[in-house]
Steps between C-alpha positions, in 0.01 A plus 500: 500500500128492346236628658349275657849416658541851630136469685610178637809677603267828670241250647823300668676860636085593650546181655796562632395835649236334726764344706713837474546785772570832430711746726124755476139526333654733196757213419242250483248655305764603219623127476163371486411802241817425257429156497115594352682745271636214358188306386366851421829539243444143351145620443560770313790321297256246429144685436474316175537195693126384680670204641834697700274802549227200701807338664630838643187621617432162643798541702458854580168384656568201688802721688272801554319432926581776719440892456835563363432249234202617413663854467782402279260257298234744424773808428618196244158363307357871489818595297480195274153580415448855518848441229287277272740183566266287653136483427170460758511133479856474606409777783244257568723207531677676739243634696321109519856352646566743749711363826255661675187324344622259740320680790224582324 
């Protein structure tokens, strides 16, 4: 599986957990967390790659609305660039497509 494939693949399974339930809070939030630990691993297998790294972080921001989200998203992009892997204008990118630009 390439990667684009396997962020098709985590974009279907955060899909997916929208129309989940979870037996508590704790069980939910460390699904929806693993499944952003996934685009964060393709991005950091692929930080030579502007065009996976874009597509991740695309993805990542598009799924990230409520508090929890935001949590897990910004524990996620400060690690990728406080690690070097991606650079302002991908933070940027992120930042600018936001779910949550939506109610803005």
């Amino acid at each position: 599986m390439d990667d684009f494939q396997k962020i098709e693949n985590i974009e279907n399974l955060i899909s997916q957990y929208y129309k989940m339930s979870f037996d508590g809070d704790i069980d939910d939030y460390n699904y929806n967390k693993m499944l952003k630990n996934q685009l964060k691993e393709v991005i950091m297998n692929s930080k030579n790659n502007s065009i996976i790294v874009e597509k991740a972080l695309l993805v990542l921001a598009k799924a990230t609305g409520c508090a929890e989200d935001q949590e897990i998203a910004k524990e996620i992009i400060d690690y990728l660039f406080e690690n070097k892997i991606i650079s302002n204008k991908e933070l940027n990118l992120f930042y600018d497509n936001l779910g949550t630009n939506r109610w803005l």
